[in-house]
Backbone as JSON Lines, residues from 0, in Angstrom:
{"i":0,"aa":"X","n":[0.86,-1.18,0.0],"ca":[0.0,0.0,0.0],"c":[0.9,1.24,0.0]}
{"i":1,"aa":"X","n":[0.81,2.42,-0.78],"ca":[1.58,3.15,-1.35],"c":[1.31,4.14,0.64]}
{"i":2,"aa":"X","n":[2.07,5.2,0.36],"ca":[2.12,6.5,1.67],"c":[1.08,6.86,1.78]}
{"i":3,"aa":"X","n":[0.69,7.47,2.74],"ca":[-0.6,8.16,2.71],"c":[0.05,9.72,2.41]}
{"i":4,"aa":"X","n":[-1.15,10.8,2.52],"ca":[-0.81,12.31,2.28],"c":[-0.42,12.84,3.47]}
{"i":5,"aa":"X","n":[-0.97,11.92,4.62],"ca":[-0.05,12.68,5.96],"c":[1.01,12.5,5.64]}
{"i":6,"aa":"X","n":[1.63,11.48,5.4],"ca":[3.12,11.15,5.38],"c":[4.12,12.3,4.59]}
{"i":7,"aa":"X","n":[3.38,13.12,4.1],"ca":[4.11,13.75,3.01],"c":[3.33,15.24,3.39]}
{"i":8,"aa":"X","n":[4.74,15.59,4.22],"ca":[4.29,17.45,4.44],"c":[3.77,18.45,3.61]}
{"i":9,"aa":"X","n":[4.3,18.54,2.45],"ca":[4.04,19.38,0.75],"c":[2.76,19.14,0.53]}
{"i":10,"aa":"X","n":[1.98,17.8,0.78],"ca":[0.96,17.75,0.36],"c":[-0.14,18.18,1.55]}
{"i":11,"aa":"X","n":[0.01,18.49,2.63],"ca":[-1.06,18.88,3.52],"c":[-2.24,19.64,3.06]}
{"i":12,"aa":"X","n":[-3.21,19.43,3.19],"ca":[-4.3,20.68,3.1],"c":[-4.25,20.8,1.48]}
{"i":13,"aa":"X","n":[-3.5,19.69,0.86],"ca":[-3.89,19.99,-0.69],"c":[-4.62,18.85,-1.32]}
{"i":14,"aa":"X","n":[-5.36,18.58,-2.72],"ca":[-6.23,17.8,-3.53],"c":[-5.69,17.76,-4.44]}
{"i":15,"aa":"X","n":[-5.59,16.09,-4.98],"ca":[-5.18,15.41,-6.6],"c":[-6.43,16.04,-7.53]}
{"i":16,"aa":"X","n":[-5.45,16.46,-8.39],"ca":[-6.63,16.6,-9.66],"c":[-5.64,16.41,-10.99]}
{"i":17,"aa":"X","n":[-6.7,15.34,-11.06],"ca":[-5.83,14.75,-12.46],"c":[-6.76,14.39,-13.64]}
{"i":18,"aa":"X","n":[-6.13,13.72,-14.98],"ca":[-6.95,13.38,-16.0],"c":[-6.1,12.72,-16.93]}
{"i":19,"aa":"X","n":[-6.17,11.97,-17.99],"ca":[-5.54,11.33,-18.68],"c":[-5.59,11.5,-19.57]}
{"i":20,"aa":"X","n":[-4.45,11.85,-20.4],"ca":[-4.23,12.84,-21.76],"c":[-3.15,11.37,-22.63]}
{"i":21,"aa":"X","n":[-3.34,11.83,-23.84],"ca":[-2.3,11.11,-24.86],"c":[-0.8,11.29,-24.29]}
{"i":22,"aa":"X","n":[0.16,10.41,-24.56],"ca":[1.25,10.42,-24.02],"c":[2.25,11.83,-24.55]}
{"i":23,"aa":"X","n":[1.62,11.95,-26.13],"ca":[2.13,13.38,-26.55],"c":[2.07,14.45,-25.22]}
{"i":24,"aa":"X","n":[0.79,14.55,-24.56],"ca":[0.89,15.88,-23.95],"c":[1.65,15.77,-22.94]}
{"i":25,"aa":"X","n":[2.6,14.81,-22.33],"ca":[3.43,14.24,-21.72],"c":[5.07,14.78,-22.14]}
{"i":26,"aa":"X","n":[4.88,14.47,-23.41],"ca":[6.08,14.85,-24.07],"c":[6.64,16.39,-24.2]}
{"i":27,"aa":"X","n":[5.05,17.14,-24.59],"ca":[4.65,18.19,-25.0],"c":[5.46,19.32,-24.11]}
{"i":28,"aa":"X","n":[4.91,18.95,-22.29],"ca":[5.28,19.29,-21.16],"c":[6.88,18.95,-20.63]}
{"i":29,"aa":"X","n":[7.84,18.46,-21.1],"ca":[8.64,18.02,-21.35],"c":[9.42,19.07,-21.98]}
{"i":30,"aa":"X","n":[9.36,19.03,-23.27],"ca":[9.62,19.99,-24.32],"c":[10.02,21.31,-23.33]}
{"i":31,"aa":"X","n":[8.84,22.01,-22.82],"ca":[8.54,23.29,-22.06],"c":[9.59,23.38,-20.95]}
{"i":32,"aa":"X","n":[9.99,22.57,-20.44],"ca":[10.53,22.16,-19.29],"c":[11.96,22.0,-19.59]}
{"i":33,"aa":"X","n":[12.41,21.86,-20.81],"ca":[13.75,21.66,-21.57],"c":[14.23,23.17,-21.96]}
{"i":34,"aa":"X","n":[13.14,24.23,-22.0],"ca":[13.43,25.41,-22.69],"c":[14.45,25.8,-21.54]}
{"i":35,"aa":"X","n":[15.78,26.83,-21.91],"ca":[16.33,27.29,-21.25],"c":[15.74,28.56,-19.78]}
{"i":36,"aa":"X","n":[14.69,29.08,-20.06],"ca":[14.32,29.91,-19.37],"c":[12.75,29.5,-17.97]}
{"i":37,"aa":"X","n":[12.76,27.57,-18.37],"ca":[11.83,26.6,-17.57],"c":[12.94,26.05,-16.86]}
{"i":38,"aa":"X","n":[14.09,25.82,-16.76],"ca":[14.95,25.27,-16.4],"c":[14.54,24.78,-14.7]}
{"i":39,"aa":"X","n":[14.23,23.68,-13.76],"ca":[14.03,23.53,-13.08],"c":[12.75,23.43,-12.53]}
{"i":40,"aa":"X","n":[11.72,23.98,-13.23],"ca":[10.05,24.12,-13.72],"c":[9.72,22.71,-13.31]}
{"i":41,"aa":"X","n":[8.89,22.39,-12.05],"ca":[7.79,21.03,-12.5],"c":[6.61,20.85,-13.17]}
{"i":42,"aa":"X","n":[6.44,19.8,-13.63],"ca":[5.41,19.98,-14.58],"c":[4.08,20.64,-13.59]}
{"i":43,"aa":"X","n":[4.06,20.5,-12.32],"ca":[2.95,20.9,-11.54],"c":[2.82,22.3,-11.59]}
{"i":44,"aa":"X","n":[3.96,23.09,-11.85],"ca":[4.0,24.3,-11.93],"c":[3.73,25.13,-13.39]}
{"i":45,"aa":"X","n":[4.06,23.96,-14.07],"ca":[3.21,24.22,-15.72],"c":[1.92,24.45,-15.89]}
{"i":46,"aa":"X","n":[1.46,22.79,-15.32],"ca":[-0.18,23.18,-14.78],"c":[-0.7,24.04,-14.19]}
{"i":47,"aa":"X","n":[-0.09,24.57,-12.93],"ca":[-0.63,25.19,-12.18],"c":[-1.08,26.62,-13.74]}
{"i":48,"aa":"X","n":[0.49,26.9,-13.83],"ca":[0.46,28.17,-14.77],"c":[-1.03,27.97,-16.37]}
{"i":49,"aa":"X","n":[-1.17,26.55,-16.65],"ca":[-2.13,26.37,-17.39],"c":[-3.34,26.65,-17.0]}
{"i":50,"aa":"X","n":[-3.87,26.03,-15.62],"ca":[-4.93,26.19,-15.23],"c":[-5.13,27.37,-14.89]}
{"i":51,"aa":"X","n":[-4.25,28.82,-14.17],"ca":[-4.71,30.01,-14.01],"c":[-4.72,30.65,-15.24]}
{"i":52,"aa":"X","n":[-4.23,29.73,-16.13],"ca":[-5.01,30.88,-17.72],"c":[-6.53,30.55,-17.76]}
{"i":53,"aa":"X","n":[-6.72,29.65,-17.69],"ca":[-7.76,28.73,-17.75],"c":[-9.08,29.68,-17.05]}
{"i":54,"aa":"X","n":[-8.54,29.69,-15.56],"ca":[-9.5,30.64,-14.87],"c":[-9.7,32.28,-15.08]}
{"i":55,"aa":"X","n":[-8.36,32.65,-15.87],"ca":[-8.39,34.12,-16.15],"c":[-9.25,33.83,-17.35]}
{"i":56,"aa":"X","n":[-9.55,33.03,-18.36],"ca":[-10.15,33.0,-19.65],"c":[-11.85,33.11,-19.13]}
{"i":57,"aa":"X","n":[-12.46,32.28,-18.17],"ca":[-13.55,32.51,-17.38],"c":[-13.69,32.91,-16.41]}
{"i":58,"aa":"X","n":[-13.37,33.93,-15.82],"ca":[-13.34,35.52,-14.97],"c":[-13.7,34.81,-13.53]}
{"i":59,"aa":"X","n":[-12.75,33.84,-13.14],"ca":[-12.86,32.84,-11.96],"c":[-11.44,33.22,-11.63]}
{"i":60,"aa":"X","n":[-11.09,33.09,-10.23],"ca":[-10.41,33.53,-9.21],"c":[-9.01,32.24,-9.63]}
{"i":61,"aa":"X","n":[-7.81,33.09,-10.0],"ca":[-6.72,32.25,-10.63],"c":[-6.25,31.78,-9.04]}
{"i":62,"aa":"X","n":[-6.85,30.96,-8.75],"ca":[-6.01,30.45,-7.22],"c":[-5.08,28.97,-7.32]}
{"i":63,"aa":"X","n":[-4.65,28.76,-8.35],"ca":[-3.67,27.25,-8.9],"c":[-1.73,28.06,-8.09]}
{"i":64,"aa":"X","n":[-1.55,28.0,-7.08],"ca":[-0.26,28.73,-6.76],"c":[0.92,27.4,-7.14]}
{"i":65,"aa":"X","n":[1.76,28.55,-7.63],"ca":[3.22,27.88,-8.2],"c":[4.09,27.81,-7.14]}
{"i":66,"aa":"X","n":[5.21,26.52,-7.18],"ca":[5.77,26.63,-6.1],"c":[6.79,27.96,-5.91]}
{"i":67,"aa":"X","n":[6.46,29.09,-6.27],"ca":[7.42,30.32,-5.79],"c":[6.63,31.01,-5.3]}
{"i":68,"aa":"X","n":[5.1,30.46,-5.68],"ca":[3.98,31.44,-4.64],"c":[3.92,30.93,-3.16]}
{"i":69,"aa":"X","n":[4.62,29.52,-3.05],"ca":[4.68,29.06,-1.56],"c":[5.76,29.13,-0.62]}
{"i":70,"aa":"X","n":[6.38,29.85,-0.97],"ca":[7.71,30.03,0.04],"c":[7.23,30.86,1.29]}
């Protein structure tokens, strides 16, 4: 049986949200993450940055924080 989310401080007080995409968009995110100026970028922080376009596109509250919004 894998950890639980107590076990793992980073995740406190946070929720999985996931979905299953073609392996391209895998790659895709990858790519982004290779650019010199993503350098060190997790893909969670891609997302995050995807999904607050997402919410700025429907005038909903961009609350997806990147890990430099959590320090």
């Amino acid at each position: 049986v894998g950890a639980s989310s107590a076990a793992k401080p980073g995740r406190a007080g946070k929720v999985n949200v996931t979905g299953y995409f073609h392996p391209d968009v895998k790659r895709s995110l990858k790519m982004i993450r290779l650019r010199p100026e993503k350098t060190g970028v997790r893909d969670q922080d891609l997302l995050a940055e995807a999904l607050n376009d997402l919410f700025a596109k429907y005038n909903v509250p961009e609350t997806a924080k990147l890990r430099s919004d959590e320090a």
